[in-house]
N, C-alpha and C positions, 0 to 999 in steps of 0.2 A: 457423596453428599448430594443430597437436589436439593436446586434451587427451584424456586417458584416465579418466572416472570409476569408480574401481575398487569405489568405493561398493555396486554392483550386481552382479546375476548375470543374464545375463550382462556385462562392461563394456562401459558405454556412452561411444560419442565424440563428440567434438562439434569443429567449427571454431572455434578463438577469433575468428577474423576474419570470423565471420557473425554474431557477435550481435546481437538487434533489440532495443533500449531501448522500455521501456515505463512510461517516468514521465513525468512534468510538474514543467516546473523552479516555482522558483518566483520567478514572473516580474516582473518590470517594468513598475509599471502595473499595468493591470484583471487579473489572472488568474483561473484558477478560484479558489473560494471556498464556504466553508457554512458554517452557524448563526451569522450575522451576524460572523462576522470580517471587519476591514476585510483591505484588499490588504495586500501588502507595500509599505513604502516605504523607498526609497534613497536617502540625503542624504549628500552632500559633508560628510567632516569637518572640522572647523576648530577650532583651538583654541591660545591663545596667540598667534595671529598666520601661524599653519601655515594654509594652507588645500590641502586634500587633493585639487585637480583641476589638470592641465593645461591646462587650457581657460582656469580663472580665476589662471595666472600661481604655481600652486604647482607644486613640483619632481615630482611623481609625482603617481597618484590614488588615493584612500584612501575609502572610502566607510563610514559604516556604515548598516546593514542591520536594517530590525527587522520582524519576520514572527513567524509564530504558525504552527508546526510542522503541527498538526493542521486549521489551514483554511487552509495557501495555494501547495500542490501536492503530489506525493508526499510519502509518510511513511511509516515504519513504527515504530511500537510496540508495546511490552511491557505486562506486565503490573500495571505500574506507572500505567498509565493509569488503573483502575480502582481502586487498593491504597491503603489507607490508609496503610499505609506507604509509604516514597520507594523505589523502584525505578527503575532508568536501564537505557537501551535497551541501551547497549553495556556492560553489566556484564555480561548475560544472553544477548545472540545472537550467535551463533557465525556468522560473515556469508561461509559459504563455499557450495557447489556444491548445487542440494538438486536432486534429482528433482521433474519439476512436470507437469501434467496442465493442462491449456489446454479449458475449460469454457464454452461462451458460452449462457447463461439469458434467457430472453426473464420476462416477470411474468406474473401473475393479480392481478388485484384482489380483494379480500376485507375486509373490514368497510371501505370507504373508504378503506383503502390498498392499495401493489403490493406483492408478493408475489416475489421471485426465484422462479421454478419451478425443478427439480430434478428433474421426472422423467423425463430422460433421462440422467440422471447414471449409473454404475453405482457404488453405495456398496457395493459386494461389495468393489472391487479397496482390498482391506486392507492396508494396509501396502507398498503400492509406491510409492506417490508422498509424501516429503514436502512440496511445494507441491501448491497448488490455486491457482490462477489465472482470476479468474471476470471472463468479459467479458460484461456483460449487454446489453442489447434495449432501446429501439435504439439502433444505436451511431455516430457520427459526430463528425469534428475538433470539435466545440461541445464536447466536455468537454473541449477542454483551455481555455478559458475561461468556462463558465459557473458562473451565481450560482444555487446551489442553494437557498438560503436560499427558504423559504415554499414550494417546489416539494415534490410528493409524489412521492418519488423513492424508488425498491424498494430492499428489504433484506430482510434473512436471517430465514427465520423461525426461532425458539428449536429448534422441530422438527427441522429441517434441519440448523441446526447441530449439533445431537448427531449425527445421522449423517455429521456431516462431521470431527466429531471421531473418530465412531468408525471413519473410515477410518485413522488415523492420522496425518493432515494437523497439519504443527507449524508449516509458513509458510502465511498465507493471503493472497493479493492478488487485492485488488478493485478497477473502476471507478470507486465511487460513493464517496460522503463518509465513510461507514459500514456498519458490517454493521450497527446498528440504526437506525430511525428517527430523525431529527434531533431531533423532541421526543417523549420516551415519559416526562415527569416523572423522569427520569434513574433506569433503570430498566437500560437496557444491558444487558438479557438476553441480548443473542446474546454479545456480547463478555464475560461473568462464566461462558457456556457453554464457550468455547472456551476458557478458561483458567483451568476448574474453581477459578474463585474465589469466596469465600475459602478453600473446605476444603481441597483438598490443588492448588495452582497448577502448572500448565504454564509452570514460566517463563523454560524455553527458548523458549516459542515467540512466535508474534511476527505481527502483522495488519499489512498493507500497503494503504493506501487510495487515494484518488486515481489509481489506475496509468489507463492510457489504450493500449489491444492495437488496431490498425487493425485493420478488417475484412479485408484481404490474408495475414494470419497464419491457418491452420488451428490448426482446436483438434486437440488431439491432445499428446504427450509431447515433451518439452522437460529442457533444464535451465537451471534461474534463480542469478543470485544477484543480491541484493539492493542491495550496495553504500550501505551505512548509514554518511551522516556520523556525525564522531565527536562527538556532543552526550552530555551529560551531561544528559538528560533521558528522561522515561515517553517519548518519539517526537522521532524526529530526520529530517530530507530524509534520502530516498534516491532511488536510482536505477536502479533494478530493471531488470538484462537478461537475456534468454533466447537460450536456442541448442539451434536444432533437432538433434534427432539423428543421426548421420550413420553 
């Protein structure tokens, strides 16, 4: 099926039956994971004498589920993650078609951390892409299960992300745990950058972390959409797919 993004000048089309998913469920068992969240875990419900598996002799399976949004596979959040006040994902983003630029950033190190580089970015192209899409260096199937925790893993310098605001970018999805360092004394400079908080907030807009782009994907323009469960939370799973231009 094509779609017609009229969003644009010229419109852009796309296959619906080509999209490439680029999230991480959140899995069963060990999955990815950062700043010491445990896994998610899945236990059979029971109660009153119900027990919620066909295996153990109950009528259907029923499970629940307790996981931690932020450390144990994609996600995307708002501005609420940051706000002293309670803000919820899907009160604020609008989870439909966005224009998106496919980026991949190798690091530099610098004071004992990595650094995303950025200097092959062009932050000229203002206002044509709402997504950024940043696949960083190096890249291999291990993100979709590894433990971040203690690892010196690259993020966004405060620098950068001004210029990546000031491209106009309202959705941003990333590889890694976060745009800032796992421990900075809870400082979250990049993420209060991008969503000009507290003074006047961006709070349409909306960071995607954990995503996982294979190396077989060209960087180059695309369209994303996000596919954000519906939680009633500052970040909720999502599922983030892209579709080449056609």
């Amino acid at each position: 099926m094509i779609y017609e993004f009229k969003g644009t000048n010229p419109v852009k089309s796309v296959d619906l039956s080509q999209g490439i998913e680029i999230g991480i469920p959140i899995q069963r068992g060990s999955g990815v994971s950062s700043f010491d969240i445990d896994s998610a875990e899945y236990k059979v419900y029971q109660k009153n004498g119900f027990v919620g598996s066909k295996n153990k002799g109950g009528s259907c399976n029923l499970e629940t589920i307790t996981f931690t949004p932020h450390g144990n596979g994609t996600h995307t959040e708002c501005f609420g993650h940051i706000s002293l006040e309670e803000h919820f994902v899907n009160d604020f983003i609008d989870d439909h078609f966005y224009t998106a630029l496919l980026f991949t950033a190798d690091s530099v190190e610098q004071d004992g951390q990595l650094i995303l580089n950025f200097n092959n970015l062009d932050f000229s192209l203002k206002n044509k892409f709402k997504s950024l899409i940043i696949r960083s260096l190096p890249n291999s199937d291990n993100k979709l299960n590894l433990k971040y925790s203690g690892k010196k893993t690259p993020f966004i310098a405060p620098k950068d992300m001004e210029k990546i605001v000031q491209m106009g970018i309202e959705h941003l999805i990333i590889d890694l745990p976060s745009v800032d360092p796992e421990w900075d004394e809870g400082k979250l400079a990049s993420h209060h950058i991008f969503w000009n908080y507290p003074d006047l907030p961006r709070s349409n807009c909306s960071i995607t972390e954990f995503a996982y782009i294979p190396n077989d994907i060209k960087d180059g323009e695309y369209l994303v959409k996000l596919n954000i469960s519906n939680f009633i939370s500052d970040a909720a799973p999502s599922r983030p797919i892209i579709y080449p231009i056609i």
